[in-house]
Every structure is written in structure tokens, then in C-alpha cells.
N, C-alpha and C positions, 0 to 999 in steps of 0.2 A: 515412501515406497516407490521404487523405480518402476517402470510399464514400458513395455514396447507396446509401442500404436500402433495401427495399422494405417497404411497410405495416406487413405483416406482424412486419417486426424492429420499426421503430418505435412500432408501437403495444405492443407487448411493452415493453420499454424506458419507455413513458408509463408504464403497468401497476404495473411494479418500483417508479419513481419514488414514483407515489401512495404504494405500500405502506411505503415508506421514511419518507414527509413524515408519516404514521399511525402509526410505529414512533418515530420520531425524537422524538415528541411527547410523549410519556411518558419521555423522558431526561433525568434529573437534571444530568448536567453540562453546563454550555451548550457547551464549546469544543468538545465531541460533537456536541453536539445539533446544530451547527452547521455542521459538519463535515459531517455525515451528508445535512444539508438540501442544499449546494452541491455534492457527491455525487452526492447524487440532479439535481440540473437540471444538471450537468454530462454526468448520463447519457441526458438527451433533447436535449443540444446536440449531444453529440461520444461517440454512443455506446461507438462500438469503445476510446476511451481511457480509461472511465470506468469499466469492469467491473473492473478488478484493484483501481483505488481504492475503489471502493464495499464491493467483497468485504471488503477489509483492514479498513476500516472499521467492519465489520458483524463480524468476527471478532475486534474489538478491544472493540465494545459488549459482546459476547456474554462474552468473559475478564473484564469487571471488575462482570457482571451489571449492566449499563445495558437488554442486549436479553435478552428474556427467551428461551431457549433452542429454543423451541419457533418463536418467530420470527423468529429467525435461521436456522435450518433452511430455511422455509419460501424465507428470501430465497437462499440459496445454492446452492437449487433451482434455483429461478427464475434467476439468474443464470448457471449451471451452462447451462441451455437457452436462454439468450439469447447468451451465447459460442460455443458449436455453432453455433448459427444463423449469428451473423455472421461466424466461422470457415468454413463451409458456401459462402456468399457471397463471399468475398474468394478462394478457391478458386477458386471456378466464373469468377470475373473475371477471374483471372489462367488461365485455361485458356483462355478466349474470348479473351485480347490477343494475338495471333500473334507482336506485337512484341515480350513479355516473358519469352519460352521462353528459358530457359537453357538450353542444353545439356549443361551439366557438369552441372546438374542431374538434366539426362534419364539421363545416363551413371550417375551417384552411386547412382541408385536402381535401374538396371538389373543394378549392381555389388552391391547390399545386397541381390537378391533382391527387389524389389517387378515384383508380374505386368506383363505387356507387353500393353499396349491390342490387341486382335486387329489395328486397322489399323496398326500400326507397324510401319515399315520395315524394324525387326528381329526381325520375328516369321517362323517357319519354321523354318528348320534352323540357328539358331545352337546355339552349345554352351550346354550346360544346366552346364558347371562353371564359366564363362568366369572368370580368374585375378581377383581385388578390384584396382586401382590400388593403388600404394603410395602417391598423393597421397592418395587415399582414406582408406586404414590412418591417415597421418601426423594426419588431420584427428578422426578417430574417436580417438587416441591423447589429442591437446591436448585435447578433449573431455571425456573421462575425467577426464584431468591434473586440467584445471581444477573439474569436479564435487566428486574429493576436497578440494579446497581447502574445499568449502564440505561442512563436515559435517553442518550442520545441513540440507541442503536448498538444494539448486540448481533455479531455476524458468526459465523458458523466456526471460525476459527478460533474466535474467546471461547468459546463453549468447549474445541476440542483441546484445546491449553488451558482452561480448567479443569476439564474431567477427563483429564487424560488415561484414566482406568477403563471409560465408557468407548466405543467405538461409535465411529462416527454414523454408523446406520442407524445405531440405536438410539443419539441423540436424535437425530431425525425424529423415527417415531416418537418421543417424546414430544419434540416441537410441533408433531400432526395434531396429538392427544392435547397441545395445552392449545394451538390455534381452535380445535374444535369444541375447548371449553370457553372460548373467548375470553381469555385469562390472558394471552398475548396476541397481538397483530404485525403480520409481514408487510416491511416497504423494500420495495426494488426488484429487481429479478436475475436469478443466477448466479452469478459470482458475486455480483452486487448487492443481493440482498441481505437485508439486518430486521432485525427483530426486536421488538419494545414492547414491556407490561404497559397491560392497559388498567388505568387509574380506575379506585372505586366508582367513581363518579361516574366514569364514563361506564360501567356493567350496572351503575343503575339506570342509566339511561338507557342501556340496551331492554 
């Protein structure tokens, strides 16, 4: 889905880029170096598409010491608060379109435990144990399923190219609801992070 950004993202976004076209530039292997270059103007054409490539990217320089470690950090900072950002925004857009309120959504999250807006319809005396769906469970289940498949790390993007019927909020809440079974554990942060079942073993230990 396309988004106009406001300044603020965009000029962030210019920012990265420069730093990238400055980093890029002292890289011995061209099909890198090159890489890195159409990266970066890909991340002030089409920002929100361009952050997971660039990341990979920039942690692929940094594995074969092309990027020197210290500025690799610096970019996956940077990076790191420019996916907030326009996570932050695509948020706030979709709360503002009246017309794009799911309601199994509304339900899913009300089901998982996320707080209830003071003005929502079901605030007052509903029950504070109210039963999970079992459509709920079955979805939180395939979820898992498919995490263990990937031992090495499951990122946000398998999950929405597998469940591509699911919206990606509501994976979310699922992934809050299985972190807080301790059923699965997050490594990384932000664009970067992935996701792995946690073994018998290790929930008997816990």
C-alpha cells in the first residue's frame, strides 16, 4: 500500500540515504557497492519498501567486513527509527479510515487482552475473563506451527506471505498472545527482528 509521509519521515529517509551513498563508497566489491547505492534511492522513492532491503543489505556489508562495524550500527539505528516512524503513521491512517475497521480485528485483540479505548462500546461492565474464540486459538496455533518450521527465525514478513487472509495487526496480536505464553521468543529489534518457538525443553525449564 502506497503513503504519503510527512516531512519529517522523508527527510529522515533523504538522511539514511546520504549516509549510505558515503558508506557505500569505500566498498571494495562493486555488485555491493551497487546494491547499496539503488538501496539507498530506492529508500527515498518508496520508503516503507525499502527499509528491510537496505537493512539486509547493510548486515550483509557488515558479515563480509565491506562496512565497517561501527557504521553499520550507526545505519540500523537510524533505520531502526525510521520504521517506527512510518509504522507509527500507517497506524494512525488506518485508525483515521472508518472504512478499513475490521472487526474480527477489533474482536481478536479484545480476545488477547489488549486495553479497550475508554470510548468503546464495550467498555463498562463487560466480563473481565470473557472465553478466547476457538477461531482465535486455531489461528494463534497455525502460527506457532509455522514459526517452528523456521528455526532459524521467523520475521514478520513469512507470517504475512503466509497468512495472507490475516492482517498484519492481527498477526501482531497473536505474536503478543504467543510471547506472553512463552510459546515463542523475539531476537532483534524492528525491522530486524524474527521470531522462534521455544523448545519443550526450554518451557520446562522455565
Amino acid at each position: 500500500m502506497s503513503h504519503s509521509f510527512p516531512k519529517h519521515i522523508l527527510d529522515k529517509a533523504h538522511d539514511i540515504s546520504f549516509a549510505v551513498f558515503r558508506v557505500a563508497a569505500i566498498v571494495k566489491n562493486m555488485k555491493l557497492r551497487m546494491a547499496l547505492e539503488d538501496a539507498a534511492v530506492e529508500l527515498v522513492s518508496d520508503t516503507a519498501a525499502a527499509v528491510d532491503k537496505l537493512g539486509a543489505l547493510i548486515k550483509l556489508g557488515a558479515s563480509v567486513t565491506e562496512i565497517r562495524p561501527v557504521n553499520a550500527e550507526v545505519l540500523y539505528r537510524e533505520l531502526d527509527k525510521l520504521s517506527s516512524a512510518i509504522q507509527s503513521v500507517i497506524h494512525e491512517s488506518a485508525i483515521g479510515n472508518d472504512e478499513e475497521v475490521d472487526l474480527e480485528e477489533v474482536f481478536a485483540e479484545l480476545a488477547c487482552g489488549e486495553p479497550v479505548e475508554p470510548n468503546s462500546a464495550t467498555s463498562g461492565n463487560e466480563e473481565k475473563n470473557e472465553e478466547i474464540s476457538p477461531h482465535i486459538v486455531n489461528r494463534q496455533s497455525a502460527i506457532l506451527e509455522f514459526i517452528r518450521q523456521l528455526p532459524n527465525g521467523c520475521r514478520m514478513r513469512d507470517l504475512t506471505g503466509r497468512f495472507p487472509e490475516v492482517s498484519e495487526r492481527t498477526i501482531r496480536n497473536d505474536l503478543q498472545a504467543l510471547l506472553g505464553e512463552r510459546l515463542i521468543e523475539r531476537a532483534g529489534k524492528g525491522p530486524f527482528s524474527s521470531f522462534r518457538a521455544v523448545t519443550k525443553q526450554e518451557i520446562i525449564a522455565l
